[in-house]
Structures are given as structure tokens and as C-alpha cells.
TORPA-4810 file (N, C-alpha, C, O; in nm, 3 decimals):
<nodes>
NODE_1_8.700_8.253_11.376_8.785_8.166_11.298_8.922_8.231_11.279_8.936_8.343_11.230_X
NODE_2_9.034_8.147_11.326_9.155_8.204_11.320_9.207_8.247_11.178_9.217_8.160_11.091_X
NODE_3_9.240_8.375_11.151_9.297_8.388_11.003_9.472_8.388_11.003_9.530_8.453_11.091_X
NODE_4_9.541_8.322_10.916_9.674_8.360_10.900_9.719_8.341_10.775_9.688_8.246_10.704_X
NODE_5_9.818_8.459_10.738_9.824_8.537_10.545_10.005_8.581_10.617_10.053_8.649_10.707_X
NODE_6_10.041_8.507_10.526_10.186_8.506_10.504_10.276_8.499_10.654_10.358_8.582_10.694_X
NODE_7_10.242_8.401_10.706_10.255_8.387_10.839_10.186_8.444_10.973_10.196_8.390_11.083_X
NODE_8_10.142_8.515_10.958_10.084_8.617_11.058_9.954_8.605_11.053_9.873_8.630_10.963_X
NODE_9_9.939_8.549_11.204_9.805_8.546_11.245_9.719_8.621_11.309_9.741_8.625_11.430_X
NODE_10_9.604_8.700_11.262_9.538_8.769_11.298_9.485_8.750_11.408_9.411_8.653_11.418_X
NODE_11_9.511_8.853_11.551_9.423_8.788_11.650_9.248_8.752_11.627_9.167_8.803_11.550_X
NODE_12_9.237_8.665_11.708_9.067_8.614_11.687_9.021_8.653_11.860_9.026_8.574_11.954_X
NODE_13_8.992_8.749_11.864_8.924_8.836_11.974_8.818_8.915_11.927_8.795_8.936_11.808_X
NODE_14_8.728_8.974_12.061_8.625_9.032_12.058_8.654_9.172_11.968_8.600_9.207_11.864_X
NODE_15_8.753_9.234_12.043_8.803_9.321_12.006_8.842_9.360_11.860_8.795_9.460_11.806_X
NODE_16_8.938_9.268_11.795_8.920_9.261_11.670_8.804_9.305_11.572_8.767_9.412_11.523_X
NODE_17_8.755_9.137_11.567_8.592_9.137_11.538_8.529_9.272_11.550_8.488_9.313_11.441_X
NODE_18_8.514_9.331_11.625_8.450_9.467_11.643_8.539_9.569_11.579_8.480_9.656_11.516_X
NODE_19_8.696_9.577_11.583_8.763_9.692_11.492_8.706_9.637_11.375_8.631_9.722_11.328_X
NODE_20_8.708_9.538_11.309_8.707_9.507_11.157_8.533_9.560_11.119_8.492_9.609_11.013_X
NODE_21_8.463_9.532_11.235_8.323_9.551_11.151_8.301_9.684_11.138_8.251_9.735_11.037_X
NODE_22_8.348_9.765_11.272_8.325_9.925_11.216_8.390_10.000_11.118_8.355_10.107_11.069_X
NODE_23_8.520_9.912_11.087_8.589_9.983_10.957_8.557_9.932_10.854_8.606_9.986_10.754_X
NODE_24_8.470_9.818_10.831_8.401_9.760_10.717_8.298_9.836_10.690_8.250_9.868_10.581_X
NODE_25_8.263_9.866_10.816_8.135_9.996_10.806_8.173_10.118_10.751_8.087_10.175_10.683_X
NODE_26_8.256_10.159_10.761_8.292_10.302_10.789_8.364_10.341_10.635_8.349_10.442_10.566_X
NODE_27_8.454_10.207_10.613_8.573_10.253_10.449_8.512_10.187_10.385_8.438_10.096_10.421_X
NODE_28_8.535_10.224_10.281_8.555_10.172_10.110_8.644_10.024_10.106_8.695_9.986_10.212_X
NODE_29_8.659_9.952_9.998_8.724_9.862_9.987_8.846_9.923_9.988_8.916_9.890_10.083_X
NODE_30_8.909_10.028_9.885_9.059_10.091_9.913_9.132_10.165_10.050_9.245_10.210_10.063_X
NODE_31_9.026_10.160_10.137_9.073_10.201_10.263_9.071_10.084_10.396_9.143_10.093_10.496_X
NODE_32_8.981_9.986_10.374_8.985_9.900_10.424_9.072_9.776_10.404_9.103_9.692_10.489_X
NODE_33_9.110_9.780_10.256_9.243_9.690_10.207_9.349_9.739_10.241_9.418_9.701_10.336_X
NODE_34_9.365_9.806_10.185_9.509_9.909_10.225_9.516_9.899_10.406_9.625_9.856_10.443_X
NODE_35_9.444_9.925_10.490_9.435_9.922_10.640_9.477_9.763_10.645_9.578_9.750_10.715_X
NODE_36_9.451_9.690_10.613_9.442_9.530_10.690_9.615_9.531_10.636_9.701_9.526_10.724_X
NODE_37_9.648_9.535_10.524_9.813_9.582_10.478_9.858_9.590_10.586_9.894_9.521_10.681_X
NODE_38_9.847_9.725_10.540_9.962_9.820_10.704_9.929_9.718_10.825_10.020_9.722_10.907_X
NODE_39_9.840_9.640_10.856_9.881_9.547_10.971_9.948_9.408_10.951_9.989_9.348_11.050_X
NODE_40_9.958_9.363_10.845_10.007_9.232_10.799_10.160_9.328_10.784_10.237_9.320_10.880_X
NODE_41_10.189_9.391_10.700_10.295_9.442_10.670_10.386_9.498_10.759_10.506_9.484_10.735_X
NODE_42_10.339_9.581_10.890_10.362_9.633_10.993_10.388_9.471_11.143_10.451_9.472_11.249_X
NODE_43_10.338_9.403_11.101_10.316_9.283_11.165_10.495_9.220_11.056_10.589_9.163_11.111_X
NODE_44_10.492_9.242_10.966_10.594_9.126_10.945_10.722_9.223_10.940_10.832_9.194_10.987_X
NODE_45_10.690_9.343_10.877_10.833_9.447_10.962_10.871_9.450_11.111_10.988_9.477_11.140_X
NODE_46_10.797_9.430_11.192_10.801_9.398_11.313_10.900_9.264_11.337_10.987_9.274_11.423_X
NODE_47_10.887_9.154_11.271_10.984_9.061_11.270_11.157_9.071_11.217_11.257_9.009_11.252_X
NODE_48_11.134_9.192_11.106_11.270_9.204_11.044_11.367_9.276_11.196_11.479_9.258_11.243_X
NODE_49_11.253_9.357_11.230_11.293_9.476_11.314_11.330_9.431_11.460_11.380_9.504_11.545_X
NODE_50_11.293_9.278_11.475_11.321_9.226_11.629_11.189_9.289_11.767_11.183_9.292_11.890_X
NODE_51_11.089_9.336_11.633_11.002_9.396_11.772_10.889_9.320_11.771_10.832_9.269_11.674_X
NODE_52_10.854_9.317_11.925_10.708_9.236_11.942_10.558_9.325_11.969_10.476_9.328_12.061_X
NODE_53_10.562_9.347_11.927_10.442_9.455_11.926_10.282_9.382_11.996_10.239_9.267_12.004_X
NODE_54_10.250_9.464_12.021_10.087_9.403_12.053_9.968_9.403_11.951_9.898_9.495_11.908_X
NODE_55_9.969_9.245_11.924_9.919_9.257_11.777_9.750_9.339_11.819_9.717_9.445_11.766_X
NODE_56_9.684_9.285_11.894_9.566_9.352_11.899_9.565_9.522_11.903_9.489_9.583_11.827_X
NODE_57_9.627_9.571_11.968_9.696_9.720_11.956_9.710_9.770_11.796_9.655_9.862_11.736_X
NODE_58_9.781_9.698_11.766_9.865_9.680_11.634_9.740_9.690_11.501_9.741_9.761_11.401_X
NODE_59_9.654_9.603_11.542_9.566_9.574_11.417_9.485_9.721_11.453_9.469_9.802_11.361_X
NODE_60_9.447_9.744_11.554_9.378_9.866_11.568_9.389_9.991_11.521_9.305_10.065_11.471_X
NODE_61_9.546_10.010_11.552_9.599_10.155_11.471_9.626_10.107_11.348_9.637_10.203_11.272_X
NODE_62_9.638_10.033_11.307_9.618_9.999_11.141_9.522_10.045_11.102_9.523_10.156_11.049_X
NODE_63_9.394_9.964_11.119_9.243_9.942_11.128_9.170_10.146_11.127_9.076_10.201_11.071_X
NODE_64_9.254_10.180_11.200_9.186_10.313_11.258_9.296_10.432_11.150_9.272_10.553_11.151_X
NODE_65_9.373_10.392_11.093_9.459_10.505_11.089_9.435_10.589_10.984_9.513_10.684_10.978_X
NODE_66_9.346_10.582_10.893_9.281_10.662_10.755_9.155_10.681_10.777_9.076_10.725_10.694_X
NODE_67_9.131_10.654_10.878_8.922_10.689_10.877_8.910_10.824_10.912_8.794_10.867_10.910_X
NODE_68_9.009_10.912_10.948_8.970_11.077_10.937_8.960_11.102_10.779_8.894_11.200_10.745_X
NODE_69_9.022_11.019_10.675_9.009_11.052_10.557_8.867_11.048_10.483_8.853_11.087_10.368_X
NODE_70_8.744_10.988_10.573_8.654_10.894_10.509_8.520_11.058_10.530_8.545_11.171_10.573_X
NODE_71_8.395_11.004_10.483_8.306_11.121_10.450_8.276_11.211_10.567_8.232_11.326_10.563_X
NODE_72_8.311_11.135_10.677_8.201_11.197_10.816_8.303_11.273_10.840_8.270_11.330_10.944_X
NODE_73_8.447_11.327_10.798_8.536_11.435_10.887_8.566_11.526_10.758_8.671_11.579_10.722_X
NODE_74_8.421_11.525_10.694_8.469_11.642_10.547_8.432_11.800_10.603_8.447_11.893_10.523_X
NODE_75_8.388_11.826_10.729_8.407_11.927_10.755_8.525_11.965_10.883_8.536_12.087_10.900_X
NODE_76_8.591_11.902_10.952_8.677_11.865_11.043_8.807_11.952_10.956_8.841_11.932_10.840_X
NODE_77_8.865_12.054_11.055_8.979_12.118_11.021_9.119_12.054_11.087_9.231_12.089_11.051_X
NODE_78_9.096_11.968_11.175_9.190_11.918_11.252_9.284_11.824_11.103_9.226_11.809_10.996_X
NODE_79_9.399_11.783_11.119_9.502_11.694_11.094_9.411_11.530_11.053_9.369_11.462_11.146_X
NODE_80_9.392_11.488_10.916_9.314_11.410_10.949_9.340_11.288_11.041_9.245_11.221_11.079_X
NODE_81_9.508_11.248_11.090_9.555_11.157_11.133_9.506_11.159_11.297_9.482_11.059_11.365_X
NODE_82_9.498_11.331_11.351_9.403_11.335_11.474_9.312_11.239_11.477_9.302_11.135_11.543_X
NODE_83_9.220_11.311_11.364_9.096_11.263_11.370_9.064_11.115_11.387_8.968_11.074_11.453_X
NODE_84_9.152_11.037_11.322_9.133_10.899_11.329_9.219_10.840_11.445_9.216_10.720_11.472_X
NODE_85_9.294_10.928_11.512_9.336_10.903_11.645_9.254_10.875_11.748_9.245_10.779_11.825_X
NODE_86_9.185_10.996_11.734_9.110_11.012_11.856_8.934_10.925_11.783_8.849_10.903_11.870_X
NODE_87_8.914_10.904_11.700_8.846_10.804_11.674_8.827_10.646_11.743_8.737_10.570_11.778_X
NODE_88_8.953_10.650_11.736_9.017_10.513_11.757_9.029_10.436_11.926_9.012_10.327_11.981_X
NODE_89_9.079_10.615_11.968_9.094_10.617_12.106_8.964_10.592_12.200_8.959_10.516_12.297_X
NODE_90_8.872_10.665_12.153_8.698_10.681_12.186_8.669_10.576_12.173_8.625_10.533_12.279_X
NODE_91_8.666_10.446_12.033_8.599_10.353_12.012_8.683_10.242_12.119_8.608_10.160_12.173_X
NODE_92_8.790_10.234_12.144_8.913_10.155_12.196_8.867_10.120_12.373_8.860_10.022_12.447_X
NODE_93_8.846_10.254_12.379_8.744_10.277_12.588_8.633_10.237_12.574_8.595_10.151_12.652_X
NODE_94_8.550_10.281_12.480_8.401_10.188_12.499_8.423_10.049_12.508_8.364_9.989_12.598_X
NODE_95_8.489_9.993_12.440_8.551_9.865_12.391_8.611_9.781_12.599_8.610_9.672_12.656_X
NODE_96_8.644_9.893_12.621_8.718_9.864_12.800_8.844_9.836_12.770_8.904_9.772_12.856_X
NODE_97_8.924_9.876_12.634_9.045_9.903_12.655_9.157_10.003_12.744_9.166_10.119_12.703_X
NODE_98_9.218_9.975_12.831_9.252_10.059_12.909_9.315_10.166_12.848_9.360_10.148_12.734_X
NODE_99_9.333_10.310_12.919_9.405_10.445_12.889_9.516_10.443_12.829_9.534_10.509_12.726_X
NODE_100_9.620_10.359_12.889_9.722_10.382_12.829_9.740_10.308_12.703_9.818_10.356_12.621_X
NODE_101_9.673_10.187_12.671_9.691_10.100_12.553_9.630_10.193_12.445_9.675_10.199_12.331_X
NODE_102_9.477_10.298_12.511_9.402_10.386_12.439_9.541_10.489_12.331_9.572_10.509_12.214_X
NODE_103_9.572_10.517_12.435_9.659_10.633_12.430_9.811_10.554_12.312_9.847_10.634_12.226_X
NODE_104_9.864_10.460_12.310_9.956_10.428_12.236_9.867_10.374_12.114_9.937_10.371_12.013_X
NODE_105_9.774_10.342_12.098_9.714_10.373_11.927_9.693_10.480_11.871_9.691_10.498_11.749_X
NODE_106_9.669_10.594_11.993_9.638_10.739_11.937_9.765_10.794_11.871_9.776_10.872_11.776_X
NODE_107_9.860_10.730_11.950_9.996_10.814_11.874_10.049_10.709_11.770_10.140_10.760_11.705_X
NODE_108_10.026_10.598_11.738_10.050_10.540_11.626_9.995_10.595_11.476_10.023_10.595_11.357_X
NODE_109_9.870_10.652_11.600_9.779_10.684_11.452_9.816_10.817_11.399_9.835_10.854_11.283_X
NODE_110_9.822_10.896_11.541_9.883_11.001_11.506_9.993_11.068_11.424_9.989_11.166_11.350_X
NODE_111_10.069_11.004_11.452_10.208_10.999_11.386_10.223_10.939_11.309_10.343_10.914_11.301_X
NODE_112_10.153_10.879_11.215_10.204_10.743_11.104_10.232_10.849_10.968_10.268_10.804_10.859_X
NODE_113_10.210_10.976_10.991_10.298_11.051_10.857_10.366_11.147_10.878_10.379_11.240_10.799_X
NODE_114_10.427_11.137_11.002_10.589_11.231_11.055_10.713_11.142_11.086_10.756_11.108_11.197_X
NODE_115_10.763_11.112_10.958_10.875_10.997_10.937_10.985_11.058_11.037_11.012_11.177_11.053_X
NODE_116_11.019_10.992_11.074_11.174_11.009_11.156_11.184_11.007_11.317_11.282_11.003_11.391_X
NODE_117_10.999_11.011_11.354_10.978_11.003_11.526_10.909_10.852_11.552_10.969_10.795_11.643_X
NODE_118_10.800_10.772_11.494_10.737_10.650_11.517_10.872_10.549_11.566_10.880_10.485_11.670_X
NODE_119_10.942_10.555_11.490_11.064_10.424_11.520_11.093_10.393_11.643_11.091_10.275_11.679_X
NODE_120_11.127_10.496_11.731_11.179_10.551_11.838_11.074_10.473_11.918_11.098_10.371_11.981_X
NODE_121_10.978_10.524_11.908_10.843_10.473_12.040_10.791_10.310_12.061_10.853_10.216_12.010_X
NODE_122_10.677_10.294_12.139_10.624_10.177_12.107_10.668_10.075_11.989_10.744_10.101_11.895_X
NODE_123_10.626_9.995_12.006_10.633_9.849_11.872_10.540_9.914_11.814_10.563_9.983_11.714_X
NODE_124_10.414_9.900_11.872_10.266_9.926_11.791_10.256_10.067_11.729_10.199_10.085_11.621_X
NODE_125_10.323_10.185_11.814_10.377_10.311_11.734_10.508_10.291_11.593_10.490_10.334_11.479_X
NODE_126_10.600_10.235_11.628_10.646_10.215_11.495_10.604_10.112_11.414_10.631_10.135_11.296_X
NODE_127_10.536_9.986_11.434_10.486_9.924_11.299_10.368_9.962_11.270_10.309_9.871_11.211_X
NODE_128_10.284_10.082_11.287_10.194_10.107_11.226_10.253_10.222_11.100_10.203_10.263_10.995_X
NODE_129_10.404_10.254_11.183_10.418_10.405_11.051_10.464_10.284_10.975_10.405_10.292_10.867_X
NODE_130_10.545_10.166_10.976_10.658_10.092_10.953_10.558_10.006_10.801_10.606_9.983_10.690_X
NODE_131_10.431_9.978_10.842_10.342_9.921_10.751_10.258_10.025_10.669_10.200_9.979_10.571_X
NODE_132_10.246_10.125_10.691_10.237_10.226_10.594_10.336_10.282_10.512_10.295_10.370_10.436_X
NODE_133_10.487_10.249_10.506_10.592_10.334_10.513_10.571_10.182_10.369_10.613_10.218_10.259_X
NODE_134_10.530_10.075_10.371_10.593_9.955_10.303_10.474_9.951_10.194_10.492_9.924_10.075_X
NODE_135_10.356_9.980_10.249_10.235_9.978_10.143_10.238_10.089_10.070_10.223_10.082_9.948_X
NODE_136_10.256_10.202_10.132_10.255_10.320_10.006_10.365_10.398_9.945_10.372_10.450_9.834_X
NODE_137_10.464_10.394_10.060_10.587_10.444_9.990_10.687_10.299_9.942_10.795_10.333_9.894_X
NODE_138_10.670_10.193_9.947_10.765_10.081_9.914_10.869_10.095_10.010_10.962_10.020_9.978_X
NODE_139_10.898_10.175_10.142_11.008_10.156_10.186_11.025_10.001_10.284_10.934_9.959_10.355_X
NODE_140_11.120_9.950_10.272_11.102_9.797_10.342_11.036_9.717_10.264_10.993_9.605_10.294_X
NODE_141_11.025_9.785_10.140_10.950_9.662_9.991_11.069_9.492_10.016_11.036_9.378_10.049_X
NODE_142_11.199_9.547_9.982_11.300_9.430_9.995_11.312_9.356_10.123_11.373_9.251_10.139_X
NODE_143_11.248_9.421_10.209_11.289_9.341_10.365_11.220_9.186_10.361_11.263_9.081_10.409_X
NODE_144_11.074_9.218_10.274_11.033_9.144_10.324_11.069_9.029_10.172_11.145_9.062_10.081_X
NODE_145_10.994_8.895_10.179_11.008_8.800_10.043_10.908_8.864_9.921_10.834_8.963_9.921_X
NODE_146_10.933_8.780_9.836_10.858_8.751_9.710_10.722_8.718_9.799_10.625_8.791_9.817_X
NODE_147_10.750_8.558_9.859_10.598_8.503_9.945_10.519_8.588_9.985_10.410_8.615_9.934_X
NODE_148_10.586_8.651_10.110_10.495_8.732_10.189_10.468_8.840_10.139_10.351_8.876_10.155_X
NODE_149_10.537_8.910_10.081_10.389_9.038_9.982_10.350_9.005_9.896_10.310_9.103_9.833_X
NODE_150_10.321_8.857_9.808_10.236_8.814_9.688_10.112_8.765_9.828_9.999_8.812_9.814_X
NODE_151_10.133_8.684_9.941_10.021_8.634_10.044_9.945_8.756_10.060_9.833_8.759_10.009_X
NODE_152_9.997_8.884_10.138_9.930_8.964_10.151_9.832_9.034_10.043_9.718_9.078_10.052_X
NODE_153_9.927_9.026_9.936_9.798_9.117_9.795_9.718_9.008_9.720_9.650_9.028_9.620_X
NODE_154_9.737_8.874_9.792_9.664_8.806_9.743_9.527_8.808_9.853_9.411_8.792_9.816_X
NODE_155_9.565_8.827_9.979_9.441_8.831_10.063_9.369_9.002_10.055_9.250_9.029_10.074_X
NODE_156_9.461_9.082_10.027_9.419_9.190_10.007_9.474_9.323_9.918_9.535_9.424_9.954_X
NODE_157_9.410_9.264_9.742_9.445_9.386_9.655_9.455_9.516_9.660_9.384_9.597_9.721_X
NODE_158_9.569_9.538_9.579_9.582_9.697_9.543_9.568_9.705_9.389_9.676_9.698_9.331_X
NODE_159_9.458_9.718_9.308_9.453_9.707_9.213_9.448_9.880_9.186_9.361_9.966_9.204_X
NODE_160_9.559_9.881_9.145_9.576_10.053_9.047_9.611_10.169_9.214_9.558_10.278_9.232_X
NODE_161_9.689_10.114_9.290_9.655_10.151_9.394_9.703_10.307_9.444_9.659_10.402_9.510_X
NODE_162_9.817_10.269_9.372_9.889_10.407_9.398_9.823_10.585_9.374_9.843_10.691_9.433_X
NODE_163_9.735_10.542_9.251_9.638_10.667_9.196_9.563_10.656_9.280_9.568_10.754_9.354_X
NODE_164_9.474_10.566_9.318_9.370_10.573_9.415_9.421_10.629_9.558_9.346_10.713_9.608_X
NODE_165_9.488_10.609_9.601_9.497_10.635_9.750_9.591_10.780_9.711_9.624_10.834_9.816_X
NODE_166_9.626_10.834_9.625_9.676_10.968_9.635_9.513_11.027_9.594_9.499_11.149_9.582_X
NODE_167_9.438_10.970_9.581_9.292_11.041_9.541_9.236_11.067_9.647_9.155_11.159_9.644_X
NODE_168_9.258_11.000_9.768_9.189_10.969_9.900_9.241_11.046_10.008_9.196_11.081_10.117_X
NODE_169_9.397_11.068_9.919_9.447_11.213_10.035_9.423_11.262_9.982_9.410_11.354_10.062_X
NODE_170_9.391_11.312_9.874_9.338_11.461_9.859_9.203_11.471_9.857_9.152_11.582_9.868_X
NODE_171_9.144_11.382_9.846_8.985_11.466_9.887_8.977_11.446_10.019_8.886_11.508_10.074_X
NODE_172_9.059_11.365_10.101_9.020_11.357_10.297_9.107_11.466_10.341_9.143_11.470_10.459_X
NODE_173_9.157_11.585_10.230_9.236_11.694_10.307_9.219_11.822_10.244_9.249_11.926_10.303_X
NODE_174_9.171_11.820_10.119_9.164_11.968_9.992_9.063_12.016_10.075_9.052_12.127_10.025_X
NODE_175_8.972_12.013_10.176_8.901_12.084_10.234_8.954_12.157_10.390_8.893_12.239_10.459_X
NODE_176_9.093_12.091_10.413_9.092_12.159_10.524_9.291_12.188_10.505_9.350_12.167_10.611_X
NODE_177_9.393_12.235_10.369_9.481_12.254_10.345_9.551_12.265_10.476_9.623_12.176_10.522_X
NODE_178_9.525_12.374_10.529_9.594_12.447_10.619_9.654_12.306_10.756_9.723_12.329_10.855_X
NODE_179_9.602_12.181_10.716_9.629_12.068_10.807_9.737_12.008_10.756_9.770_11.909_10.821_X
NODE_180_9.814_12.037_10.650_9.875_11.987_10.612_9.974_12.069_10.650_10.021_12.054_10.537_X
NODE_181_10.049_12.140_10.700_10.148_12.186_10.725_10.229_12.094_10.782_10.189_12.001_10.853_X
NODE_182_10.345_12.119_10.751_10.468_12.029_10.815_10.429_11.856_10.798_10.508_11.779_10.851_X
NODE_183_10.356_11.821_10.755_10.301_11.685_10.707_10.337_11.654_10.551_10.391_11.738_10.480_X
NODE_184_10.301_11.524_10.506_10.360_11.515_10.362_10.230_11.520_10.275_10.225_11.507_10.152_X
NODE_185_10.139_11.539_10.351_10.034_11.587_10.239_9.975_11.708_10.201_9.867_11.744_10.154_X
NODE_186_10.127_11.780_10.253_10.134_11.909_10.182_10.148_11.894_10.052_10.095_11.969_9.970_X
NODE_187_10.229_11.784_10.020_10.284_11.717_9.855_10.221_11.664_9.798_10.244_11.657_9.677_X
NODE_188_10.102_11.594_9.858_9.970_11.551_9.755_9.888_11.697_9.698_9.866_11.725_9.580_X
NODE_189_9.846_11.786_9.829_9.784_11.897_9.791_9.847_12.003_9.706_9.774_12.094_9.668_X
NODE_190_9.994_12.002_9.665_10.034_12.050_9.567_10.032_11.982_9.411_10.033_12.057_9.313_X
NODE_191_10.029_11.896_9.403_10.026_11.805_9.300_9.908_11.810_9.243_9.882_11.834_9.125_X
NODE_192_9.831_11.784_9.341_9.626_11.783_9.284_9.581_11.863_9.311_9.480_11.858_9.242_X
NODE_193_9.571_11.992_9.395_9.501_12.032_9.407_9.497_12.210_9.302_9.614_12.247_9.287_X
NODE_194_9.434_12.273_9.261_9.478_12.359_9.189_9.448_12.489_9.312_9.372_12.525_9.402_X
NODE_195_9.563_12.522_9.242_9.560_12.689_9.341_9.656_12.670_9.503_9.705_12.779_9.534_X
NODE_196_9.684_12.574_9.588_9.722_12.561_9.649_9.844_12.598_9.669_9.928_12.565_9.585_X
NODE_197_9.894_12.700_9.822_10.026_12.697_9.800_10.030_12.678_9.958_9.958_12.733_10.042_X
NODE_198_10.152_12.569_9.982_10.196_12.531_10.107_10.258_12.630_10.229_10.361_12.692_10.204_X
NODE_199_10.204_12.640_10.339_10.304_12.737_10.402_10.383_12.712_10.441_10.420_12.598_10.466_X
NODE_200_10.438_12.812_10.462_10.635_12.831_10.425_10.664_12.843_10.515_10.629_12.958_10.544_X
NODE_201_10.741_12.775_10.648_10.798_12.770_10.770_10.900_12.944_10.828_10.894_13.014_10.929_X
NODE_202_10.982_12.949_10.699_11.067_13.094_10.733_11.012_13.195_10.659_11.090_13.271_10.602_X
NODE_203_10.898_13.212_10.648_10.820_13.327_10.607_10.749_13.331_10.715_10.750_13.445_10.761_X
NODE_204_10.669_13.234_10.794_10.580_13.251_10.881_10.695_13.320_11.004_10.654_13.406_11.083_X
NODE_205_10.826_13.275_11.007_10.924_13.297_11.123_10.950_13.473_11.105_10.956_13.554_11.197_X
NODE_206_10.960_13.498_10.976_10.992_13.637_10.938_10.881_13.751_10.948_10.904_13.870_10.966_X
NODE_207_10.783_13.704_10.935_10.649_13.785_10.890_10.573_13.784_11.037_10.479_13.859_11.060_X
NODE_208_10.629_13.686_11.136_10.559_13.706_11.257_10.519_13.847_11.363_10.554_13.954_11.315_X
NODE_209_10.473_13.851_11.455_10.445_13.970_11.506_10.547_14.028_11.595_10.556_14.148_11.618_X
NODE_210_10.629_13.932_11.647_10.779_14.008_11.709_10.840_14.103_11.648_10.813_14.116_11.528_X
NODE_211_10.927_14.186_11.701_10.953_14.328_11.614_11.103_14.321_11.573_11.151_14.407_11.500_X
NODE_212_11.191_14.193_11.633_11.350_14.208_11.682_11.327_14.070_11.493_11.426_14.019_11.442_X
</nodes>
């Protein structure tokens, strides 16, 4: 059944259908709301932005881009945004999505929290940072109407959201700190986490093993 929430119509493919049920499987309601967001949102920044993105692509690295945060990668030292990269990528080929389409969700997913490189790439690489960038940091809050982000939180709440999903980076990362380097959830893990201290780029440059 075709869905469409503030203009934007969700593809109605196999493919789909199958991202949505394993991440229905897999998240919580606050990770699975927040995910369908970043694709409605990333889907209608995409219009401000003049880009056409591939919505099925599109819904995927949405769909996929916080599930390294979720219980099964609480021992996983990798970056959790890897993790749900290459999640994504794995489930995407079983699926008979080809390599390279594989491969441009991996770096959507990858990259959706190193601001200043997504823009540049793919459609489906920048509106996946582009719809995360609008759901949690408010950036591109004004781009869009009144309509279309009351449609979207009406199809899918953020009730109290902001505490919650800074709760969700820090417990999908206080176990593996050292992933946060050069990422911005170095700044959640300072905030919540006690004892934590971020490493320091020109200490590591100074303290290295070169002698000059």
C-alpha cells in the first residue's frame, strides 16, 4: 500500500518492505521513528536542495543508519556508524542490490556524523546526513514549512526526543569511547558519561613515537 506524509511518497517495493521489517525488528520505537524522519526529512531537503536522490537507496541509509547503536553491537569497538554501514551493506546484497548502490548507502551511513564531507557526494549520501542534520540538530528546521514537519511528527513522534536520543548515543558508544574520536559523539560522551576524557588530536601529534 502506497504511503505518502507531507508529500513524499514512500517507495512501495520489495525492498522497502523488507528494510522496514528488519528495523522494526531490530529498534525501539525511538530509533525506528527518528529513522523513518531522517528519510521523509532527507527526502524533502532533497527538494529544497534541487537533488534527486534514489529514494529506495535513500530510505535504506535512513532505515540502517543508527542500528550499530542498538543491543547486538554492545561489544563492537568499531565507529558505531561502521557498524550500521556495513550492516546495511550485507543486508542490501542478500537483498540482490548491486555493489555499487551497496556501497553508496555504506557511505551515507557512514558519514552521516562528519559534517562538512556528505554534501559533496551522492544525493542519497547527502540527504541521509541532510535528514539527520534537520531531526536532531534543527539545521534546515526553516527550509522546510509549518505543514511538512507537523505531517511528518504527526506520522512519526518525537515525544521528549531530544533527551532520549542523546541517551541512545551514549549507551550505543560509553562502551567503546575510543570510537568517538574526531566524531561528535565525543560531545555526548563528555556530557554523560562520567570520567571520560576525549583524545586530543595535538597531544597525540606531540607525544607520538617520531623523535624530530
Amino acid at each position: 500500500m502506497t504511503e505518502t506524509i507531507a508529500g513524499i511518497t514512500v517507495p512501495d517495493t520489495r525492498l522497502v518492505r523488507e528494510v522496514t521489517e528488519f528495523i522494526r525488528d531490530t529498534e525501539d520505537d525511538l530509533l525506528y521513528h527518528h529513522s523513518r524522519r531522517v528519510f521523509l526529512f532527507g527526502a524533502l531537503q532533497g527538494r529544497v536542495r534541487g537533488l534527486r536522490p534514489d529514494l529506495e537507496l535513500l530510505y535504506a541509509g535512513a532505515m540502517f543508519h543508527d542500528v550499530g547503536l542498538t543491543a547486538g553491537y554492545r561489544d563492537s569497538q568499531l565507529r558505531f556508524e561502521v557498524d550500521g554501514a556495513q550492516e546495511a551493506r550485507d543486508f542490501l546484497l542478500r537483498c540482490g542490490v548491486d555493489e555499487q548502490d551497496a556501497r553508496t548507502v555504506w557511505l551515507a551511513i557512514a558519514l552521516h556524523t562528519t559534517p562538512g564531507v556528505p554534501e559533496f557526494l551522492d544525493p542519497v549520501v547527502a540527504l541521509v546526513t541532510a535528514g539527520v542534520e534537520t531531526d536532531v540538530l534543527g539545521i534546515g528546521y526553516h527550509d522546510l514549512t509549518d505543514d511538512q514537519r507537523a505531517a511528518v511528527v504527526a506520522a512519526h513522534p518525537r515525544p521528549d526526543f531530544k533527551k532520549r536520543i542523546l541517551h541512545a548515543f551514549t549507551e550505543g558508544t560509553a562502551h567503546r569511547p575510543r570510537s568517538t574520536f574526531g566524531t561528535v559523539n565525543a560531545d555526548v560522551l563528555e556530557h554523560y558519561q562520567d570520567g571520560f576524557v576525549r583524545d586530543d588530536f595535538v597531544r597525540i601529534i606531540l607525544s607520538n613515537a617520531w623523535p624530530e
